[in-house]
Structures are given as structure tokens and as C-alpha cells.
C-alpha positions, 0 to 999 in steps of 0.5 A, a space after each residue: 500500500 502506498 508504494 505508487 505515492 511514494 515512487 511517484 515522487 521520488 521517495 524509498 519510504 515514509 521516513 523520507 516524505 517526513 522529513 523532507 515535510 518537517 524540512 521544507 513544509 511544516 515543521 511544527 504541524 509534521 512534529 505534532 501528529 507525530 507526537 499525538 499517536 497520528 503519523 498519518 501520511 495518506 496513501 490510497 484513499 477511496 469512499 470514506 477509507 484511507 490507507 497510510 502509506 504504510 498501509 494503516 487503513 482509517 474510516 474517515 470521519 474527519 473528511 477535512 471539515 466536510 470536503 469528503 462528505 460524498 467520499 474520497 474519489 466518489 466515483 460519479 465525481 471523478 467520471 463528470 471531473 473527467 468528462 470535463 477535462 475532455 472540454 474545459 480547463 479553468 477557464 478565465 475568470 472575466 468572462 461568463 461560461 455556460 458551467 458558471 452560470 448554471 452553477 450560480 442559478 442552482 445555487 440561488 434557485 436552492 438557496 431561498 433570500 439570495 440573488 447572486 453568487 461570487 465564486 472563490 476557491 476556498 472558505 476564507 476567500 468566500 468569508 472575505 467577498 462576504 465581509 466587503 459585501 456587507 461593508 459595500 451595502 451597509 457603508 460600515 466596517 464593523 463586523 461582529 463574530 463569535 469567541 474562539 470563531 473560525 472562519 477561515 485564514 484570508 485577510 478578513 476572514 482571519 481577523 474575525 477568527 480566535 486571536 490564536 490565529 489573528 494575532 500571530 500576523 498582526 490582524 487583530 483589529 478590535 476597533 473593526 472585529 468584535 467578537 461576543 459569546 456564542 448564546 449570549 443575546 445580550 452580548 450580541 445586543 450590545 454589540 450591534 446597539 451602535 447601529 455601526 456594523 456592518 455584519 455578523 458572521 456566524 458559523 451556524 454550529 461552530 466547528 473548530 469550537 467543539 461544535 456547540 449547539 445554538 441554543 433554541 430560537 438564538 440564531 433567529 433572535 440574532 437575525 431580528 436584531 441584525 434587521 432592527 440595527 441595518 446589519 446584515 447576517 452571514 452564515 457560514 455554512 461551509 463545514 456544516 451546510 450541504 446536506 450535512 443536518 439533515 438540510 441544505 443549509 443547516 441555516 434555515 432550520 434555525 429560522 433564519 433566511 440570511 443576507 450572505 451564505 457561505 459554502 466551500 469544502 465539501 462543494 469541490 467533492 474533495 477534487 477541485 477546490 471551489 467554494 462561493 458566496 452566495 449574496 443576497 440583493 443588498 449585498 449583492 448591489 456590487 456586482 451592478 456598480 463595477 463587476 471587477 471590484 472582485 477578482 480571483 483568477 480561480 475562483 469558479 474555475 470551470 472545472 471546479 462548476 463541473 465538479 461542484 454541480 454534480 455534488 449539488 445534484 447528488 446532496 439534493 437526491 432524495 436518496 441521499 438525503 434518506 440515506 443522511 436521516 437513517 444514518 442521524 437516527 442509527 448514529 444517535 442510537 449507538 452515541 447514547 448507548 456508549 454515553 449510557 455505558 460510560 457515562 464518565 468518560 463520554 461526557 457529554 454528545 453534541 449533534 445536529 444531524 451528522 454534525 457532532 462534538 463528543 465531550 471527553 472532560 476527564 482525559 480530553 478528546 486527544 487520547 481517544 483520537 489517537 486510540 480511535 486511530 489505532 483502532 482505525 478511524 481517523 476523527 480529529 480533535 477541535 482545535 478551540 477545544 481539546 476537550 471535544 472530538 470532531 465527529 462527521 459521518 458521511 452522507 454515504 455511509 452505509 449501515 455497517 460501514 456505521 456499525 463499524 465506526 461506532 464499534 471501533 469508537 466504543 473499543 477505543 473510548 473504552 480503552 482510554 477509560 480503562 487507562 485514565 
């Protein structure tokens, strides 16, 4: 396993990809895995399994934050991928393309309150587009995010995110980014009574927090207080949107219709990086003014159309959307045996749909990942808090394919009790 990735660049063995990764990419990353138990170098991967190079297999419930919600090299992807190579490259960004278009009206026809889609290749530059929108609509600059936020690391984006992340470069602003408590309505209300921001910007469940669940009627209560105040809402929908609640958009079950939906990750299909903004008619008056405010020489690369209309189609099939419905309730099945049967180690279970925080208060959530990935499961722990396990079946899953993350996740979580 892992010898074609290995001679296809040159390489004898994994020792060598590490150390030419701790030498010429990321030396503290490459250290870190190391030292929590997770010396993953991915060779072969295919639906949700990756093989290391060295030939440790791993179900995927990380999926890179959602990019791999349909699998690793989904079959149908890779053929429409394929296909399009045959006609497209990435096309140029000035001009308008018959996949582009189609892409942006399937968007907006699936995405109720929005007008206009801008294209990126990543989340963060899709959070930037939405930011400057909401400043060009509202003649604002104040943008309002969540403690310990993420929404990603382009110029903007980053500043709205924890100071782990923004400080380091110096975009740290808090005369324009104001960041409030995630369920705090009063917070929130103190933060817009100026009536001088611009946004608010919110993952719709946190991700890198640990995913905390917004407490009932508060994403609404947010929205009614962006609309008395003139500040738009932003939703950040790119970890948990495309299908991964139960919905499209994990947003509009909330109660809310927002200004701005942001999705990426998972809309590339993990094969061609793509992700768009999608803007509602305030935000969206940009595009009429001067349509070159903007540019990305990728951003809705056609390939990337070809790619992420396919995924579209294949989130919005009512088999899939069965599929993601039976695999919530048998998740939730088998997350409330293993908390019934350890009921000090598992702590605490966060879920919304296929979105899910596992709380570990005693041990963390780092001794369960690194034994989940002996046991063969990959799931990573949440940056912003240690003591939570990000765990995010797919959309495709089958049921023994769950049988089987949830027996391995049992034996690991037992293990680490028995130890701790």
C-alpha cells in the first residue's frame, strides 16, 4: 500500500516524505501528529477509507471539515471531473461560461433570500467577498463574530477568527472585529446597539469550537436584531451546510433566511477546490456598480462548476438525503448507548444531524483520537477545544460501514477509560 505515492515522487519510504515535510513544509504541524499517536501520511484513499502509506487503513470521519462528505474519489465525481477535462480547463475568470452560470442559478434557485453568487476557491476567500459585501451595502466596517470563531485564514476572514490565529500576523483589529459569546443575546445586543456594523458572521454550529449547539430560537433572535440595527447576517455554512443536518443549509432550520451564505469544502467533492458566496440583493448591489471590484483568477474555475454541480445534484437526491436521516437516527442510537455505558468518560454528545462534538472532560478528546486511530478511524480533535472530538459521518455511509465506526469508537473510548 502506498508504494505508487511514494515512487511517484521520488521517495524509498515514509521516513523520507517526513522529513523532507518537517524540512521544507511544516515543521511544527509534521512534529505534532507525530507526537499525538497520528503519523498519518495518506496513501490510497477511496469512499470514506484511507490507507497510510504504510498501509494503516482509517474510516474517515474527519473528511477535512466536510470536503469528503460524498467520499474520497466518489466515483460519479471523478467520471463528470473527467468528462470535463475532455472540454474545459479553468477557464478565465472575466468572462461568463455556460458551467458558471448554471452553477450560480442552482445555487440561488436552492438557496431561498439570495440573488447572486461570487465564486472563490476556498472558505476564507468566500468569508472575505462576504465581509466587503456587507461593508459595500451597509457603508460600515464593523463586523461582529463569535469567541474562539473560525472562519477561515484570508485577510478578513482571519481577523474575525480566535486571536490564536489573528494575532500571530498582526490582524487583530478590535476597533473593526468584535467578537461576543456564542448564546449570549445580550452580548450580541450590545454589540450591534451602535447601529455601526456592518455584519455578523456566524458559523451556524461552530466547528473548530467543539461544535456547540445554538441554543433554541438564538440564531433567529440574532437575525431580528441584525434587521432592527441595518446589519446584515452571514452564515457560514461551509463545514456544516450541504446536506450535512439533515438540510441544505443547516441555516434555515434555525429560522433564519440570511443576507450572505457561505459554502466551500465539501462543494469541490474533495477534487477541485471551489467554494462561493452566495449574496443576497443588498449585498449583492456590487456586482451592478463595477463587476471587477472582485477578482480571483480561480475562483469558479470551470472545472471546479463541473465538479461542484454534480455534488449539488447528488446532496439534493432524495436518496441521499434518506440515506443522511437513517444514518442521524442509527448514529444517535449507538452515541447514547456508549454515553449510557460510560457515562464518565463520554461526557457529554453534541449533534445536529451528522454534525457532532463528543465531550471527553476527564482525559480530553486527544487520547481517544489517537486510540480511535489505532483502532482505525481517523476523527480529529477541535482545535478551540481539546476537550471535544470532531465527529462527521458521511452522507454515504452505509449501515455497517456505521456499525463499524461506532464499534471501533466504543473499543477505543473504552480503552482510554480503562487507562485514565
Amino acid at each position: 500500500m502506498g508504494i505508487a505515492q511514494l515512487s511517484m515522487y521520488g521517495y524509498a519510504s515514509k521516513a523520507e516524505v517526513l522529513a523532507d515535510a518537517r524540512r521544507y513544509w511544516n515543521p511544527d504541524k509534521v512534529a505534532f501528529w507525530q507526537q499525538e499517536g497520528v503519523p498519518l501520511v495518506v496513501g490510497e484513499r477511496s469512499g470514506y477509507r484511507l490507507t497510510d502509506v504504510d498501509g494503516h487503513e482509517v474510516i474517515d470521519v474527519h473528511l477535512n471539515g466536510g470536503t469528503y462528505n460524498l467520499g474520497h474519489r466518489n466515483p460519479e465525481l471523478v467520471h463528470t471531473l473527467t468528462e470535463a477535462l475532455q472540454h474545459v480547463d479553468i477557464g478565465n475568470h472575466h468572462f461568463p461560461t455556460p458551467g458558471r452560470a448554471a452553477l450560480a442559478r442552482r445555487l440561488v434557485e436552492a438557496t431561498p433570500g439570495t440573488d447572486k453568487v461570487v465564486f472563490g476557491s476556498s472558505g476564507g476567500e468566500a468569508v472575505d467577498v462576504a465581509l466587503k459585501s456587507a461593508r459595500y451595502a451597509t457603508g460600515r466596517r464593523k463586523i461582529v463574530s463569535v469567541v474562539k470563531a473560525y472562519h477561515g485564514h484570508t485577510g478578513l476572514a482571519v481577523a474575525t477568527g480566535d486571536t490564536r490565529f489573528s494575532t500571530l500576523f498582526g490582524s487583530d483589529r478590535p476597533d473593526e472585529f468584535v467578537q461576543v459569546p456564542f448564546n449570549d443575546l445580550d452580548a450580541m445586543a450590545a454589540a450591534l446597539a451602535g447601529e455601526d456594523v456592518a455584519a455578523v458572521v456566524m458559523e451556524t454550529v461552530p466547528a473548530t469550537y467543539g461544535f456547540p449547539m445554538p441554543e433554541p430560537g438564538y440564531l433567529a433572535a440574532v437575525k431580528r436584531a441584525c434587521e432592527d440595527t441595518g446589519t446584515l447576517y452571514v452564515a457560514d455554512e461551509v463545514q456544516t451546510g450541504l446536506g450535512r443536518t439533515g438540510a441544505l443549509w443547516g441555516v434555515y432550520g434555525e429560522g433564519v433566511t440570511p443576507d450572505v451564505l457561505v459554502t466551500g469544502k465539501g462543494l469541490g467533492g474533495g477534487l477541485y477546490p471551489v467554494s462561493a458566496a452566495l449574496l443576497g440583493p443588498a449585498a449583492a448591489g456590487w456586482l451592478d456598480e463595477d463587476g471587477f471590484a472582485h477578482m480571483a483568477t480561480f475562483g469558479g474555475a470551470e472545472l471546479g462548476c463541473a465538479v461542484a454541480a454534480r455534488v449539488l445534484e447528488i446532496t439534493l437526491r432524495e436518496e441521499t438525503r434518506t440515506n443522511v436521516r437513517r444514518r442521524i437516527d442509527q448514529v444517535a442510537a449507538g452515541l447514547a448507548d456508549l454515553r449510557a455505558e460510560l457515562p464518565h468518560a463520554l461526557t457529554g454528545i453534541r449533534q445536529k444531524g451528522l454534525v457532532i462534538g463528543l465531550e471527553f472532560g476527564g482525559t480530553g478528546a486527544k487520547p481517544v483520537m489517537a486510540e480511535l486511530y489505532r483502532q482505525g478511524v481517523w476523527a480529529i480533535f477541535s482545535t478551540l477545544d481539546p476537550a471535544v472530538l470532531q465527529f462527521k459521518p458521511g452522507l454515504l455511509l452505509t449501515q455497517a460501514e456505521t456499525d463499524e465506526i461506532l464499534g471501533r469508537l466504543r473499543t477505543a473510548v473504552w480503552k482510554v477509560a480503562a487507562h485514565g
